[in-house]
C-alpha positions as CSV (number, residue, x, y, z in Angstrom):
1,X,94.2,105.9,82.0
2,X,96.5,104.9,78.9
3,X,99.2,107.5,78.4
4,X,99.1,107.9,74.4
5,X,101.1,109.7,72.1
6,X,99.8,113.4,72.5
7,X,101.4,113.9,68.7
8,X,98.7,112.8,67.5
9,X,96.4,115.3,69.0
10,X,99.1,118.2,68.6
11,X,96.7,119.4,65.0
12,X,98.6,122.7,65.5
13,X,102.0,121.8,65.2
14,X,101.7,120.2,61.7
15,X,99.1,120.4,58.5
16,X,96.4,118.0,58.9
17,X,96.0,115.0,56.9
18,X,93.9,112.1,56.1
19,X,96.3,110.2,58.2
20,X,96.5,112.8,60.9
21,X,92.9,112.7,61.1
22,X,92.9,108.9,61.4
23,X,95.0,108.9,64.0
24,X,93.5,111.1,66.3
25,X,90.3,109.4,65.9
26,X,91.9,105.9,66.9
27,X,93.2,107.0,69.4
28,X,90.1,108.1,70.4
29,X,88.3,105.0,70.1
30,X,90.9,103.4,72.0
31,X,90.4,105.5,75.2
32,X,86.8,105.0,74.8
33,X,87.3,101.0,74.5
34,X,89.6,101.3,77.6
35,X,87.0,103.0,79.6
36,X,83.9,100.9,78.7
37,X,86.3,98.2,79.3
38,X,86.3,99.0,82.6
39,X,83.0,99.7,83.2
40,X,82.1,96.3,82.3
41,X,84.7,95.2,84.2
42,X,83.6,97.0,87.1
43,X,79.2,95.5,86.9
44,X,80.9,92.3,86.1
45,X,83.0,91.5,89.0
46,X,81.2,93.3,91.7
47,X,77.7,91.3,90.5
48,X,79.7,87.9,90.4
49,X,81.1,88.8,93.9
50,X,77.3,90.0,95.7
51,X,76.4,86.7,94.6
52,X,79.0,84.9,96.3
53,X,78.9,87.0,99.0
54,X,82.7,88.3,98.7
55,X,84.7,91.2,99.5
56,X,83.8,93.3,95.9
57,X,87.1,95.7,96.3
58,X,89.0,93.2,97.4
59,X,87.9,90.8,94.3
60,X,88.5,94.0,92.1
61,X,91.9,94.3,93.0
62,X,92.6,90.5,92.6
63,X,91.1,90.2,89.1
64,X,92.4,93.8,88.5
65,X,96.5,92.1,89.7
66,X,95.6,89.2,87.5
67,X,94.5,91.3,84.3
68,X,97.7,93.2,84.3
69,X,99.7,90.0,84.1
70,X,97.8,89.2,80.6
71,X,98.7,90.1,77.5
72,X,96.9,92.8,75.4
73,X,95.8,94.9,78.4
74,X,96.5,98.4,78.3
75,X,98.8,100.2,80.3
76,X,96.6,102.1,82.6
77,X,98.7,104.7,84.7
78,X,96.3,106.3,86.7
79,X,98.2,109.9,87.5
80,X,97.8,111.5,91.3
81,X,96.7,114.7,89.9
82,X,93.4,112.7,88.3
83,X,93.0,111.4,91.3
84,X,92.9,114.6,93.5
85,X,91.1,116.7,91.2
86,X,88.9,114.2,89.6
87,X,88.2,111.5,91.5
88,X,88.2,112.8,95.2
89,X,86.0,115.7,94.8
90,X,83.1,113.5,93.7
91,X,83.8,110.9,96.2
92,X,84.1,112.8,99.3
93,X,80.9,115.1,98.0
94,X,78.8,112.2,97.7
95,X,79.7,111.1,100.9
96,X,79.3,114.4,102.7
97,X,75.4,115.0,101.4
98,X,74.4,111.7,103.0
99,X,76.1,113.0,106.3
100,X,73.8,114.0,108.9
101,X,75.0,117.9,110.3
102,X,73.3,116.8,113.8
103,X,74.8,114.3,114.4
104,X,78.2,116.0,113.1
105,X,77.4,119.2,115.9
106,X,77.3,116.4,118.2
107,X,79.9,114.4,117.5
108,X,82.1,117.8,116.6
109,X,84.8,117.3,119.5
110,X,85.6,113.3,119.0
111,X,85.7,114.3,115.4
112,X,88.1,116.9,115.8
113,X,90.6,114.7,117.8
114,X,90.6,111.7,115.2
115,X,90.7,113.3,111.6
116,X,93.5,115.9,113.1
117,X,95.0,115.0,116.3
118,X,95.3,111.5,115.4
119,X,96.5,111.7,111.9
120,X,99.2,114.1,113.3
121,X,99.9,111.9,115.8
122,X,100.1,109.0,113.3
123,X,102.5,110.9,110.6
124,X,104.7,111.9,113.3
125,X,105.1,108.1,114.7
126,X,105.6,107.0,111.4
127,X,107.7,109.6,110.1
128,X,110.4,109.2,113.5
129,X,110.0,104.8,112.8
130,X,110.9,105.4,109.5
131,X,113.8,107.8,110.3
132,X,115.2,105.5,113.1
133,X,115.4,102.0,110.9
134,X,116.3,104.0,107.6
135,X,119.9,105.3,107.0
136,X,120.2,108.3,105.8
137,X,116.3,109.4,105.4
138,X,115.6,112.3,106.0
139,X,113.3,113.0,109.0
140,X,110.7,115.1,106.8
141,X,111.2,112.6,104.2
142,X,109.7,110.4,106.7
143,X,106.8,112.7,108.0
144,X,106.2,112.9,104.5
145,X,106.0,109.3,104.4
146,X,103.6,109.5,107.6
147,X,101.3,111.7,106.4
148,X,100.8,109.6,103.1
149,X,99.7,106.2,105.2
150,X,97.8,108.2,108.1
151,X,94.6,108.8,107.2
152,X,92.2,105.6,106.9
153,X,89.9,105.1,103.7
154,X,86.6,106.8,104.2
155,X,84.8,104.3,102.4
156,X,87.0,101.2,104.2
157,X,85.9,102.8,107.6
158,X,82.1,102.9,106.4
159,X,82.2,99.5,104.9
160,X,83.7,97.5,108.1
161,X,81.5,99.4,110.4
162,X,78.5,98.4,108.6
163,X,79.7,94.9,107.5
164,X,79.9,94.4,112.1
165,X,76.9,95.8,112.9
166,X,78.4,98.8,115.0
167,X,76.4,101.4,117.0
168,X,74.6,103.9,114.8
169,X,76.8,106.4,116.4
170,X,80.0,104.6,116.0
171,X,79.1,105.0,112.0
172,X,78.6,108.1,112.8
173,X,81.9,109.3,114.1
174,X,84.1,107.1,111.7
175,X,82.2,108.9,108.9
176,X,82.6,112.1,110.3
177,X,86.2,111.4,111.0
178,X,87.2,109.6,107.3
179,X,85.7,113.0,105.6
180,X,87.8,115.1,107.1
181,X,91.3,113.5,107.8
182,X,92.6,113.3,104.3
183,X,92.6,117.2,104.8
184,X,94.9,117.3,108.1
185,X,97.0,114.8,106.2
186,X,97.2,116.4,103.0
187,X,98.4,119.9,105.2
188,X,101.0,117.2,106.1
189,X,102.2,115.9,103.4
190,X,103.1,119.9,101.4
191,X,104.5,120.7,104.9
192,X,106.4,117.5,104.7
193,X,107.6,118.3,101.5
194,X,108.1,121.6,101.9
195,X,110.5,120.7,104.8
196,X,112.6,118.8,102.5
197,X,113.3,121.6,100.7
198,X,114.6,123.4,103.1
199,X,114.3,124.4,106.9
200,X,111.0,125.3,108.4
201,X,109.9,126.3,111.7
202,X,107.1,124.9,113.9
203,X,104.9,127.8,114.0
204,X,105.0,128.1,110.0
205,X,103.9,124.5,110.3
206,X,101.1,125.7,112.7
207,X,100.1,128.8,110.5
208,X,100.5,126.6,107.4
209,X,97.3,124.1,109.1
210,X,95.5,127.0,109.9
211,X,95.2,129.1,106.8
212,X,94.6,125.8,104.9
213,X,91.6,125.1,107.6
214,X,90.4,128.5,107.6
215,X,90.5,128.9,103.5
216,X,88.8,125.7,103.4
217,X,86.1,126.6,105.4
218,X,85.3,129.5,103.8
219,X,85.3,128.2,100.0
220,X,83.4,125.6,101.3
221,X,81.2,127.8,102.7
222,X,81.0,130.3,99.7
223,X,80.3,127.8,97.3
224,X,77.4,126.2,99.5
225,X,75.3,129.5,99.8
226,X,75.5,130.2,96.3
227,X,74.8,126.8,95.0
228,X,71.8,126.5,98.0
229,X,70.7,129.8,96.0
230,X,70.9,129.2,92.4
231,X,69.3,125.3,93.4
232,X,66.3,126.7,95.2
233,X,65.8,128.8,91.9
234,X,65.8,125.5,89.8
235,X,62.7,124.1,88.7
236,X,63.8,121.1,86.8
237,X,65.4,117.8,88.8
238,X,67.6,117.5,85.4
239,X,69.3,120.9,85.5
240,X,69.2,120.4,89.7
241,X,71.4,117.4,89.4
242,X,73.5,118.8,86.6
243,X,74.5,121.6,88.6
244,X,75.1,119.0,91.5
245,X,78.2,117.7,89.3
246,X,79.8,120.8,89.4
247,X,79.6,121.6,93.2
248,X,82.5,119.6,94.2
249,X,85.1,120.4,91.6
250,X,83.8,124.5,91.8
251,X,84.6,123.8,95.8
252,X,88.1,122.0,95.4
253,X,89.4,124.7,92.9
254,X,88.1,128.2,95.1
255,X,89.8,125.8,98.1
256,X,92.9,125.2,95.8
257,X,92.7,128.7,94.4
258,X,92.9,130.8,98.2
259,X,95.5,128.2,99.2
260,X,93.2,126.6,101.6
261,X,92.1,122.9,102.0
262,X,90.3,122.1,98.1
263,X,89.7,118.4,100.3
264,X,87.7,120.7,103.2
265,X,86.3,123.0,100.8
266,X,84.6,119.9,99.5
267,X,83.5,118.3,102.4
268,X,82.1,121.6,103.4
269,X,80.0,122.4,100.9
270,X,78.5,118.8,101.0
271,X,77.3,118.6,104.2
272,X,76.0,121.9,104.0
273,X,73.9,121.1,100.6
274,X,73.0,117.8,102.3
275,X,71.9,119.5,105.2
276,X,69.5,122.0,103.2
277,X,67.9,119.7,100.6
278,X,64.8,119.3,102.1
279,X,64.2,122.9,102.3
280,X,65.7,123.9,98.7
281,X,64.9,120.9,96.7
282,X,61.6,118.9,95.7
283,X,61.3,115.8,96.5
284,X,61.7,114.4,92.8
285,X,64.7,116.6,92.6
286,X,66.4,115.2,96.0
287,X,65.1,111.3,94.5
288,X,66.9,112.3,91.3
289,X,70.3,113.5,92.9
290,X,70.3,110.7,95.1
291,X,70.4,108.4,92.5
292,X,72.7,109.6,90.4
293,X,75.1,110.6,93.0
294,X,75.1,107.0,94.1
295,X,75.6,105.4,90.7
296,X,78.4,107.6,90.2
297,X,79.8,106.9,93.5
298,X,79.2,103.3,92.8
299,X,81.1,103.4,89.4
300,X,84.0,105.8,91.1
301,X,84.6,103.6,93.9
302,X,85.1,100.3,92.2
303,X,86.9,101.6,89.5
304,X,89.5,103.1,91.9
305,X,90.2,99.6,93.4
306,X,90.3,98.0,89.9
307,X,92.8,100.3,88.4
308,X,94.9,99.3,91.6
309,X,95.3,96.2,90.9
310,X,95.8,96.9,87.2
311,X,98.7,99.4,88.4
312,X,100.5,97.2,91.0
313,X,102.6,94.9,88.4
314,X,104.3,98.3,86.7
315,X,104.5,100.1,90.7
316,X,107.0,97.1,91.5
317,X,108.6,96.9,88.5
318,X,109.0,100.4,87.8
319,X,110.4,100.9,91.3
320,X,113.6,102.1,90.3
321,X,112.9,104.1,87.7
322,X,110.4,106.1,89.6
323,X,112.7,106.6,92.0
324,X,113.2,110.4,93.3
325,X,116.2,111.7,94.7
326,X,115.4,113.7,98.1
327,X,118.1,115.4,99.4
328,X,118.7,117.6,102.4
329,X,118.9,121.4,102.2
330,X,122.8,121.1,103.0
331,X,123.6,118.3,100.9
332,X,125.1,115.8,103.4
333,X,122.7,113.0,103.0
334,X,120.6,111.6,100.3
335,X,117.7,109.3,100.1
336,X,116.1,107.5,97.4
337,X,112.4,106.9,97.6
338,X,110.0,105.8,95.5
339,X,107.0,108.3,96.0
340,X,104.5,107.7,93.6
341,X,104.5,103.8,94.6
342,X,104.0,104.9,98.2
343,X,101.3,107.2,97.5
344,X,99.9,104.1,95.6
345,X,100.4,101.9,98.3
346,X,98.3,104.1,100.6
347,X,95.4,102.8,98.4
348,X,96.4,99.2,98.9
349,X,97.0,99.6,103.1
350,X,93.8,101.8,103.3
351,X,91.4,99.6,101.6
352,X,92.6,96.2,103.0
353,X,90.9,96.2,106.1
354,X,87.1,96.5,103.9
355,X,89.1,93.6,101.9
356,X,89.0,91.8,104.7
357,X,85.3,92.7,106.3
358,X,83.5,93.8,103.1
């Protein structure tokens, strides 16, 4: 969203006023304008495209590009850590209820290889391109690079398969795969980092994947049993599908917390939940979560590909001055890179292909 002034919130650093007050509260207004703004924006361009039959994220980002361009439109920055503990958790829990754990047991081994073996094998081609045609980049720099652009969209893959008509188990495994890739990638990308820092061996790499795996796992776990528990308590679909809301941020922070995979944690507990609804849940309760989940993964999905395009003007002209100096642990060679417009671009190079087929 808009990045305001937080003086105006700051009530405890100076007496309170009429005018203090009156600030606050338009600012305040102004965030709320922003986001039914967007909302709007959001049932307005997706309805116009359904009718025309169009890609809807791809017309998103378009009118989304076009918007920014126009004067009077806020700045909305959109900041990666609202994005990975606010926006993923839902997305990939919404996701994971609808996955079928049958067909995951079967499809376990295919899985396996594409959402780890082949995003490692992706970040490591990228990351030894992007050494070889770029002087004087770092060759973690460029795994780092590798692991942002390795994992494909889980909601691109789902949308092309769909949009083809591919086998019910095809769907299956791309699903399957897109749920849990971001997590191999996002093990990449800190061990990327972390290499830039300094050296790092290849078993601390190894040990690194593992514990985040293992301590995803487990929170994911944990968190499943005791919201299967508490939810098979629950009388009311209401307080059922309120509790629901929390599931996926409660499993990205234990995940976070245990320094495990928050992104497997999630995934996890969702396919687990998913699994056991029939048994824990009445029928109006699973009708109820069902449909809120998918409005809200409706509204979250769109509004991801519209702030993309609102961001893309100020990612290429703020290029430079988002730039971030990496340097090697001995100092010989330096690299400028512009991270956060990489990490943006991911968005952009993930979602294309359902830009194309959606």
């Amino acid at each position: 969203m808009q990045v305001h002034s937080h003086e105006a919130l700051r009530c405890s650093d100076r007496p309170v006023g009429s005018e203090g007050l009156r600030q606050v509260k338009i600012t305040a207004v102004e965030i709320a304008a922003e986001i039914v703004a967007l909302v709007v924006a959001v049932l307005a361009v997706t309805a116009v495209a359904r009718r025309l039959d169009w890609s809807a994220p791809l017309c998103l980002i378009a009118v989304g590009v076009a918007a920014s361009f126009m004067p009077g439109v806020p700045d909305y920055q959109l900041d990666p850590e609202v994005v990975l503990v606010g926006l993923l958790p839902p997305l990939l829990y919404s996701t994971a209820i609808q996955t079928s754990l049958l067909d995951f047991r079967r499809l376990r081994n295919p899985i396996a290889v594409l959402s780890v073996g082949l995003v490692l094998f992706t970040t490591a081609g990228v990351g030894l391109v992007a050494w070889l045609v770029i002087p004087g980049l770092p060759l973690a720099a460029g795994f780092a690079l590798g692991a942002v652009v390795a994992p494909p969209d889980a909601v691109a893959a789902t949308a092309v398969a769909r949009r083809v008509a591919m086998p019910r188990k095809m769907v299956r495994l791309l699903e399957g795969e897109s749920l849990f890739n971001d997590a191999a990638a996002l093990v990449a990308l800190r061990t990327g980092i972390a290499a830039i820092a300094g050296s790092i061996s290849l078993w601390q790499v190894g040990l690194d994947f593992l514990l985040a795996a293992v301590g995803g796992v487990v929170a994911g776990l944990v968190v499943g049993f005791v919201a299967s528990f508490v939810r098979l308590k629950l009388q009311e679909p209401v307080a059922d599908t309120a509790l629901s809301f929390v599931v996926p941020f409660v499993a990205y922070l234990l995940g976070e917390a245990i320094e495990g995979s928050g992104v497997l944690a999630v995934v996890i507990a969702g396919v687990m939940l998913g699994h056991q609804s029939p048994r824990i849940l009445s029928g109006a309760a699973r009708t109820a979560s069902r449909h809120n989940w998918q409005t809200v993964q409706y509204l979250l999905e769109n509004a991801v590909f519209l702030l993309i395009g609102l961001q893309l003007r100020r990612c290429i002209q703020n290029d430079r001055s988002e730039a971030v100096l990496i340097t090697t642990h001995d100092n010989r060679s330096m690299y400028q890179a512009s991270i956060p417009s990489l990490c943006r671009s991911r968005h952009v190079l993930n979602t294309w292909p359902m830009g194309m087929y959606g």
